[in-house]
N, C-alpha and C positions, 0 to 999 in steps of 0.2 A: 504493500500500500504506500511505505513511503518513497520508492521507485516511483511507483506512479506519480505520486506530488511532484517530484524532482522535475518528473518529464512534463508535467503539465506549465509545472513554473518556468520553465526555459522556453515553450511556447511564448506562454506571455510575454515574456523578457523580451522576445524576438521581434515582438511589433505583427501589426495586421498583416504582412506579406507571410507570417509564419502558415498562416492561415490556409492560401493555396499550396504550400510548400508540403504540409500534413494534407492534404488531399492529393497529391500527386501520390505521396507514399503511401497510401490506401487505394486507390486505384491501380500500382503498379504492383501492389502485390497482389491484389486480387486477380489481375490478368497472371501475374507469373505463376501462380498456383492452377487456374481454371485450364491453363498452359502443358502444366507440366501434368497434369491429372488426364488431359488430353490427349497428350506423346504416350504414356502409360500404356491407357488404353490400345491405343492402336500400332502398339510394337508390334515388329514379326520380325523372323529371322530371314536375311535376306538367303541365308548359306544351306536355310533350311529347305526355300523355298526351291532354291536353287535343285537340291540334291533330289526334291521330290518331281521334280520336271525331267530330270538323268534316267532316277529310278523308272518312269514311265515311257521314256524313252528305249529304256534298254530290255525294257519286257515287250519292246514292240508294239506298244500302245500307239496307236498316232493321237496327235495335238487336236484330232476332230471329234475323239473319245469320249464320249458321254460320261466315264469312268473317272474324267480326270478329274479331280476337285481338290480342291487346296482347304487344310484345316486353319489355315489361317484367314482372317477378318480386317487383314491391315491394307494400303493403299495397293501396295504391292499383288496382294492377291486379288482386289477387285480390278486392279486393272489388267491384269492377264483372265477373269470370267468376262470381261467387257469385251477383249480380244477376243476371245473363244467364243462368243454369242456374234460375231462378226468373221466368222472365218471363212464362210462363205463368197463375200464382198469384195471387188477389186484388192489388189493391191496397197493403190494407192487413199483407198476409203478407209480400209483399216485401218492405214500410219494415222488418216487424218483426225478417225475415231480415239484411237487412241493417244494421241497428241492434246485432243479437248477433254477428255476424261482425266489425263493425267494434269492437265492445267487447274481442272477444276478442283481435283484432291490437293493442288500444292497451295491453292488459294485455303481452301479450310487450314489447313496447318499455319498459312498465314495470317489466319484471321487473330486481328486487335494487335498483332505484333508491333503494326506500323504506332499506336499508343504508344509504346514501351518508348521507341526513337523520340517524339515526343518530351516525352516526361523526362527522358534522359537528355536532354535538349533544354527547356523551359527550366529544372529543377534548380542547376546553378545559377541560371541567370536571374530567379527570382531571389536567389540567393546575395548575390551579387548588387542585387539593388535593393534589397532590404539593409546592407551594407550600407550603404554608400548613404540612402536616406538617413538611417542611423547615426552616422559620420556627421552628414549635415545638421543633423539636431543637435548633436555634440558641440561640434565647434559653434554653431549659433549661439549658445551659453556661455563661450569663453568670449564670442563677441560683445553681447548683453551684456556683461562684465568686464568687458575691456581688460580681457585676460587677469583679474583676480577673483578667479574660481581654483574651488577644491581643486588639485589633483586627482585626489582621487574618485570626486567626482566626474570628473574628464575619464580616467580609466571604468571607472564605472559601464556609463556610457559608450566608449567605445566598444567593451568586451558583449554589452548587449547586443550592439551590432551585427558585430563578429558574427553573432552565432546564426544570422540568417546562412551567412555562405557557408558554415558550419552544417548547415540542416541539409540547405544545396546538395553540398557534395556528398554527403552520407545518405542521399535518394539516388543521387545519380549514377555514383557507383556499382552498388550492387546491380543496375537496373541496367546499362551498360552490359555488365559480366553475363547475364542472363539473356540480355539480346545477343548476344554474340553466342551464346550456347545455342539457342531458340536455331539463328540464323546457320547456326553449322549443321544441325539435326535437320532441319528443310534442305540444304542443302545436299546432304548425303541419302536421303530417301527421295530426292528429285533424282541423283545418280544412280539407284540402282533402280527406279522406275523405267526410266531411259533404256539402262543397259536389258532388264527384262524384256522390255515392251520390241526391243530390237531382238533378240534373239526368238521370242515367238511371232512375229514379223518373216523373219527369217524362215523357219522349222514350218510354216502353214506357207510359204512360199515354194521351198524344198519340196513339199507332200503333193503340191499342186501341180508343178514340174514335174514330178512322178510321175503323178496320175495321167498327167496331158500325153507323154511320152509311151507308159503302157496304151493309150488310147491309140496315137498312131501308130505304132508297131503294131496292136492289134488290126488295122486299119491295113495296111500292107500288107499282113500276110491274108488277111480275106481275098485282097487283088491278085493275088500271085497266085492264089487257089483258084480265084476264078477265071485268072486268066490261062 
């Protein structure tokens, strides 16, 4: 409880800018937790999902396989059933299918993110001018005094200042670190969607080529029988 008084009286000390400075860092941690509860959720193993596209592979199953289903529920695996519900489809409709599907999964992962930049952005600099108005209040009292004022009155004051950029940086910080986490995690699940979504691209292209070429061979040897 007397923690709390501590924190509550350093607001005050801090002046009206303290104000939005304490709702930035309530806002940002609500995103960073709604965030991270988020990623949780929708982990998959990229190496697992990998092995289970080989294993089906190598039992001869083709990529048109009604069999094939993936036990995972992360971007990765809905956008390889998105593939596979379009495999029938040109070439070039699939990429395109799967290009907007994948856009749209990396948009959810980046939803509110662009906040965090923000907050990590605004935090010091409200900081910084809770400062500096601070400062002006200050020295306006050694003016009004025509400089015989406390000392330590003057530090007084000054140290209240202080503590907006004080507040500043201790928002922006953590809030920083966490966008840059945020931003590597989208980052590395945008690369192994890609490198997926190309390799079943690939492998329904491969089967297709197959199939067209058993077709003309088939087709050749009927002529050469009938002729």
């Amino acid at each position: 409880m007397e923690s709390i008084n501590s924190a509550l009286d350093l607001v005050l000390r801090g002046g009206l800018l303290m104000v939005p400075i304490v709702l930035c860092s309530v806002v940002a941690l609500t995103i960073i937790l709604e965030r991270l509860f988020f990623f949780y959720k929708q982990y998959e193993d990229p190496q697992a999902i990998f092995e289970s596209i080989e294993k089906m592979l190598g039992n001869g199953k083709s990529s048109h396989s009604n069999e094939f289903r993936l036990n995972s529920k992360g971007p990765i695996a809905r956008l390889l059933q998105v593939g596979l519900k379009e495999k029938n489809a040109p070439q070039w409709k699939l990429e395109e299918k799967l290009s907007v599907t994948g856009q749209e999964e990396l948009n959810g992962f980046s939803k509110n993110i662009r906040w965090l930049e923000v907050i990590a952005t605004i935090s010091p600099l409200l900081g910084l001018l809770g400062t500096v108005t601070g400062m002006v209040r200050a020295f306006n009292k050694v003016a009004q005094y025509k400089g015989q004022v406390d000392p330590s009155l003057l530090a007084g004051g000054i140290w209240e200042a202080l503590l907006t950029t004080a507040a500043g940086l201790a928002v922006a910080i953590p809030v920083v670190i966490m966008l840059h986490y945020f931003e590597k995690k989208i980052e590395t699940i945008s690369f192994h969607m890609e490198k997926f979504a190309k390799f079943l691209v690939h492998q329904i292209h491969e089967e297709q080529e197959a199939k067209a070429q058993m077709v003309r061979s088939g087709q050749k040897a009927q002529t050469r029988l009938a002729g």
